[in-house]
C-alpha positions in Angstrom: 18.0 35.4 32.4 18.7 31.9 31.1 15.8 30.8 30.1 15.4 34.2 28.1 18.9 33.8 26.6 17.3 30.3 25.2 14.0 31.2 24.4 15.4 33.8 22.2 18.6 32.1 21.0 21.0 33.3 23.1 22.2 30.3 24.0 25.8 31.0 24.4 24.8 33.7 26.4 22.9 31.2 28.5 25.7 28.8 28.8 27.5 31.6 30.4 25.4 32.4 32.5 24.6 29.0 33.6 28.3 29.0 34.9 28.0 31.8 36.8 25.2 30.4 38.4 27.1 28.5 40.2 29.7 31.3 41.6 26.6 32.7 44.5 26.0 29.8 45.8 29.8 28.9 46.0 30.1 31.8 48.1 27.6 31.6 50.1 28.4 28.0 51.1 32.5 29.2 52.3 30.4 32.1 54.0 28.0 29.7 56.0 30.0 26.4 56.4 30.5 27.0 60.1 26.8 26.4 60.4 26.3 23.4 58.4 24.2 20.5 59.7 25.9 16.8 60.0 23.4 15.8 57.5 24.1 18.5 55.2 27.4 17.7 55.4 27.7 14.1 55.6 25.2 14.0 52.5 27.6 16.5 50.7 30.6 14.6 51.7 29.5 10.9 50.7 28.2 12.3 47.6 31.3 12.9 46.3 34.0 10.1 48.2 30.8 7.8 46.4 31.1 9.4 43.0 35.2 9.9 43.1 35.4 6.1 43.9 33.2 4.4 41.8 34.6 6.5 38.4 38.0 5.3 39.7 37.0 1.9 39.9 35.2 2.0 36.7 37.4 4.4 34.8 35.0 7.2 34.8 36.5 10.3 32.7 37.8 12.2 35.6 37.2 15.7 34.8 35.3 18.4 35.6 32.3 17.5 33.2 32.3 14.2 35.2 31.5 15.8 38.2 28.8 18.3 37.0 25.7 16.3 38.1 26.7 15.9 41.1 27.8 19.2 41.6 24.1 20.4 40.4 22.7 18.2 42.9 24.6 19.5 45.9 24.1 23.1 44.8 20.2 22.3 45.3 20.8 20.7 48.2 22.7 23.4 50.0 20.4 25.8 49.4 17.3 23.9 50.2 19.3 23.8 53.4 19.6 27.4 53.5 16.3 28.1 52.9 14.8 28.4 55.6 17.7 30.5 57.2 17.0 33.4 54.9 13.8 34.5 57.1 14.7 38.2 56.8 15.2 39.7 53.4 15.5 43.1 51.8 11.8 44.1 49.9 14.4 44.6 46.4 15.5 41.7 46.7 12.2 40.4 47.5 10.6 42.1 44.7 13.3 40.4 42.2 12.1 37.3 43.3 8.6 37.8 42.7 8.8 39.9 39.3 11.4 38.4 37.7 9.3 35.2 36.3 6.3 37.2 35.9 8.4 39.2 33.5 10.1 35.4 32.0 6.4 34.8 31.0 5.6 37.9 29.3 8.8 37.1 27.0 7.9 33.6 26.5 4.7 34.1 25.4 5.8 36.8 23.0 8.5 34.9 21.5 6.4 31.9 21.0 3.0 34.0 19.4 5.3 37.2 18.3 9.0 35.9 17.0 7.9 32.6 15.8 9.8 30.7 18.2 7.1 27.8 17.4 9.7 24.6 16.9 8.6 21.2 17.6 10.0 18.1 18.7 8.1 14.7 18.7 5.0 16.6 18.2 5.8 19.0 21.2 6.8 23.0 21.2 10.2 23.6 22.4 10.2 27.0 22.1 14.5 26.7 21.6 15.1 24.1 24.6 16.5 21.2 23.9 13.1 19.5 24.2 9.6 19.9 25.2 10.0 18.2 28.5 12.5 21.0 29.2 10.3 23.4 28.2 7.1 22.1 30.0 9.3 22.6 33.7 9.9 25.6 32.8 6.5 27.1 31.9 5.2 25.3 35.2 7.3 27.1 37.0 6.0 30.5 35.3 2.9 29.3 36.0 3.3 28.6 39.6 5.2 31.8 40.0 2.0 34.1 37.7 -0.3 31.9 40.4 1.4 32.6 43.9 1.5 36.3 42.8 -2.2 36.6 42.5 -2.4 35.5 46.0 0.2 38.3 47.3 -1.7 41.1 49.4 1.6 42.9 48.8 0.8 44.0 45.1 -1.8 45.6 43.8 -4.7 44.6 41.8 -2.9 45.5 38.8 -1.6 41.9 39.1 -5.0 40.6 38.0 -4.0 42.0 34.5 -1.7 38.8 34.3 -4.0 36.4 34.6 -4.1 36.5 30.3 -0.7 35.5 30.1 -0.9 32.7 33.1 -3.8 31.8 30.7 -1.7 31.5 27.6 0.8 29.9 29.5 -0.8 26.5 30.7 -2.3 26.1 26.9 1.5 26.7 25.8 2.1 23.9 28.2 -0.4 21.9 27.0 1.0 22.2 23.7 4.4 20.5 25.3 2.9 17.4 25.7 4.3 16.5 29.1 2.1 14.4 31.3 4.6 15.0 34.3 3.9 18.8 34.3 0.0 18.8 33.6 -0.2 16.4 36.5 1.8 18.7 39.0 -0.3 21.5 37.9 -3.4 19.6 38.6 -1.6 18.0 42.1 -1.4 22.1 43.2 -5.1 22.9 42.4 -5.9 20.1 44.7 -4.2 21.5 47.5 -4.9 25.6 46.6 -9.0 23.8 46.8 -8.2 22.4 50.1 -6.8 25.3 51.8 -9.7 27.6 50.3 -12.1 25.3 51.9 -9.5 25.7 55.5 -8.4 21.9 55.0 -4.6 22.3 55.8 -2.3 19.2 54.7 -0.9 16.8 57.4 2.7 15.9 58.3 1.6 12.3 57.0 0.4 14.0 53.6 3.9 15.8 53.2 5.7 12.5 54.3 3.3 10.8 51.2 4.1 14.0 48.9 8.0 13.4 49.8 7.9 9.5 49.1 5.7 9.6 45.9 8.6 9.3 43.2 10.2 6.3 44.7 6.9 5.0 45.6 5.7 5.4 42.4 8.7 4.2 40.1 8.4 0.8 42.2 4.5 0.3 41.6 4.4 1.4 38.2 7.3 -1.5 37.2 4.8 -3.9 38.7 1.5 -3.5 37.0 2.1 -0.6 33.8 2.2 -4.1 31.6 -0.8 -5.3 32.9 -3.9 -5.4 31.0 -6.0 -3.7 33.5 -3.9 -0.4 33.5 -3.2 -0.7 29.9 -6.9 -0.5 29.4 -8.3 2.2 32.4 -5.4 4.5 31.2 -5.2 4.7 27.6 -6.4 7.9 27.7 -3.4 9.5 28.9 -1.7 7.4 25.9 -0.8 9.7 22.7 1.7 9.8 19.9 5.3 8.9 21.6 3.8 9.1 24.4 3.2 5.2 25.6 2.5 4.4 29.3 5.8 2.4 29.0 7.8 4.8 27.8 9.7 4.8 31.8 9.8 0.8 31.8 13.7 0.8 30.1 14.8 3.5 32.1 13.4 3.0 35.5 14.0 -1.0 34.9 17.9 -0.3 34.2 18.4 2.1 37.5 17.0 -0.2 39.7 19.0 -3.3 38.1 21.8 -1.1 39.1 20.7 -0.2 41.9 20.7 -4.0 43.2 24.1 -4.2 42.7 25.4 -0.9 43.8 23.0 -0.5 46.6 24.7 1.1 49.4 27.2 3.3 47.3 25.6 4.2 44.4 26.9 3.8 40.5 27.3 7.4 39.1 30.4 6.6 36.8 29.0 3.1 35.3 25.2 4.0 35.0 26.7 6.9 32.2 29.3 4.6 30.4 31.9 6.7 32.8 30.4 10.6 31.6 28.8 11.4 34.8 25.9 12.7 32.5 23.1 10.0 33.4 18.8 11.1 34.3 16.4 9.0 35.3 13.5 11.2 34.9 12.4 10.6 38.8 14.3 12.6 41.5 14.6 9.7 43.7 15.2 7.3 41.4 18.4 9.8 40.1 19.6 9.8 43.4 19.6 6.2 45.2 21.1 4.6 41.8 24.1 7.6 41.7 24.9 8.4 45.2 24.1 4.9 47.2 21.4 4.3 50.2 22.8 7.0 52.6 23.0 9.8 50.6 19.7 9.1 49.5 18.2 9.0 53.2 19.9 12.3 54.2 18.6 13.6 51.0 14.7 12.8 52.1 14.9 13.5 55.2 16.3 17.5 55.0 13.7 17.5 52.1 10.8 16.2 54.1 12.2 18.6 57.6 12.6 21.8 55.3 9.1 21.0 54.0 7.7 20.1 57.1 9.2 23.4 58.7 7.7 25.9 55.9 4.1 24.2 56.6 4.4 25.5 60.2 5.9 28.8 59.5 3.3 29.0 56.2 1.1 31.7 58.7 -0.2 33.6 55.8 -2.1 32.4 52.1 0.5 33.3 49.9 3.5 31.5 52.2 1.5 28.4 52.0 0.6 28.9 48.3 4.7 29.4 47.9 4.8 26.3 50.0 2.1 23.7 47.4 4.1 25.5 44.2 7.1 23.8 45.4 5.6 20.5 46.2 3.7 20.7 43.1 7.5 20.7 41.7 8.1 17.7 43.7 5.5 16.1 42.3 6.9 16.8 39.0 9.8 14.8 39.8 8.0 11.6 40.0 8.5 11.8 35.8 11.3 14.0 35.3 14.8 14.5 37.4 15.7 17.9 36.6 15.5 19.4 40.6 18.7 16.8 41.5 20.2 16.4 37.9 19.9 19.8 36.7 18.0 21.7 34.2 20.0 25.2 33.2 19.1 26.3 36.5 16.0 25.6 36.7 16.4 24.2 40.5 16.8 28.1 41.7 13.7 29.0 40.9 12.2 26.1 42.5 14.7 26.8 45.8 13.0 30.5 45.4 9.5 28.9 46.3 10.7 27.8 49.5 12.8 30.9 50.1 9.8 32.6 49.5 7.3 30.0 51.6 9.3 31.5 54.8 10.6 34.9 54.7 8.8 37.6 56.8 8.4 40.5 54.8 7.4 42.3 58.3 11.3 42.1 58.6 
């Protein structure tokens, strides 16, 4: 419903509703606290002593726009907690989950061919977000989503009618611009290939999927200035679109990060806002939480990960399971799944929620 509201310019409506957003999982977290893990909580707990101290010490604007990153950030990791726990679900529910994109497609495809939703931005469609990037996570999403229902023995063959619109849906992503998304796309029709050919994905290969964006931020300071990948990858160059365009960015998080290693700089890396991205999820989180936070943070990623791999006993659960680490992927270039992205992080939860329910149950 958000995405909708902004795709066809509802965007108060969309603001509203973003809020709202926020009011489930509240309630689910006073409903389940009892049960939390000591990582879970200790992550949740740091996160915010870190944040609280730092804009005190730095004079951070102390309000409750100050604390809405890290609020976001919590709220997806709560319910990638909780994940797993919802094993049993009712088949509406279940059938929300499923449809609900599929139908977010549809509308985005009309309002961009149909209501002439066709603006651009740095040569990019937005389609009403604030830019394409924002757009391009979106439609991969909707993409993944139109994919793992194609693979669901639970609806019919009518689904194969969709394929059009999954169709129209990459080349509207195409049309964004954004390597990051085109890449995950490409990283999760490596891994559908393998598991058609019965070549399931290691622990090590989830460890390596879990460790790619901090892997890769560190590399790619090191040699994206270097002749030799300035020449073998100029193909991927285009207008505003320059293999440096993460060097300032990346370069300035992990300045920060040498000197605000252990608790993280949330309040000075944003001028005292709290509105700071990085555009890599692990990058986002070791320079605004500190090193602590950031190891709780992989390691309930990599376990809840590791976990829906072993309970991924049919095709569809395991093609749930590569959509969402085709997201994480993703976040080697863009921070959306920790810093927020209108929501956007409960439909990538709802990969992993659906990766390990039994709909037996």
């Amino acid at each position: 419903m958000i995405s909708v509201s902004i795709v066809l310019g509802f965007t108060s409506l969309a603001s509203v509703l973003f809020n709202v957003s926020f009011l489930v999982p509240l309630l689910y977290i006073l409903k389940k606290i009892r049960i939390f893990s000591t990582d879970l909580f200790v992550l949740l707990a740091l996160c915010f002593v870190h944040v609280s101290i730092n804009g005190l010490y730095s004079g951070g604007m102390m309000g409750v726009n100050y604390y809405k990153k890290v609020i976001m950030f919590t709220t997806f990791m709560y319910l990638l907690y909780f994940s797993r726990e919802l094993r049993v679900c009712s088949k509406r529910i279940l059938r929300i989950m499923k449809m609900l994109p599929i139908v977010a497609g549809v509308i985005f495809v009309l309002a961009y061919f149909v209501l002439g939703r066709s603006q651009t931005m740095g040569g990019g469609i937005t389609l009403g977000f604030s830019n394409p990037n924002t757009l391009a996570m979106w439609l991969l999403h909707l993409i993944l989503y139109g994919l793992m229902m194609m693979f669901d023995e639970s609806i019919s063959r009518i689904k194969f009618l969709y394929l059009p619109i999954i169709i129209v849906l990459v080349y509207m992503l195409w049309l964004t611009l954004s390597r990051a998304c085109l890449l995950a796309l490409v990283f999760f029709a490596v891994l559908l290939a393998l598991r058609l050919f019965s070549i399931r994905p290691s622990r090590l290969i989830y460890f390596v999927i879990i460790m790619l964006p901090i892997i890769f931020a560190i590399v790619y300071l090191q040699v994206v200035d270097t002749t030799w990948v300035q020449t073998r990858f100029d193909f991927v160059i285009s207008e505003g679109k320059s293999l440096t365009s993460r060097i300032n960015v990346w370069s300035s998080a992990f300045d920060s990060i040498k000197d605000h290693f252990f608790f993280g700089n949330y309040s000075g890396l944003s001028r005292g806002t709290g509105q700071s991205q990085f555009h890599n999820t692990h990058v986002d989180v070791l320079a605004s939480y500190g090193l602590i936070p950031f190891v709780l943070f992989l390691k309930i990623l990599y376990k809840r990960t590791t976990e829906s791999a072993e309970n991924a006993d049919t095709l569809y659960k395991y093609i749930s399971l590569i959509a969402f680490c085709a997201v994480l992927i993703m976040g080697t270039f863009e921070a959306a799944m920790v810093a927020g992205s209108s929501g956007l992080n409960l439909m990538t939860i709802g990969m992993l929620v659906l990766a390990n329910v039994n709909e037996q149950e």
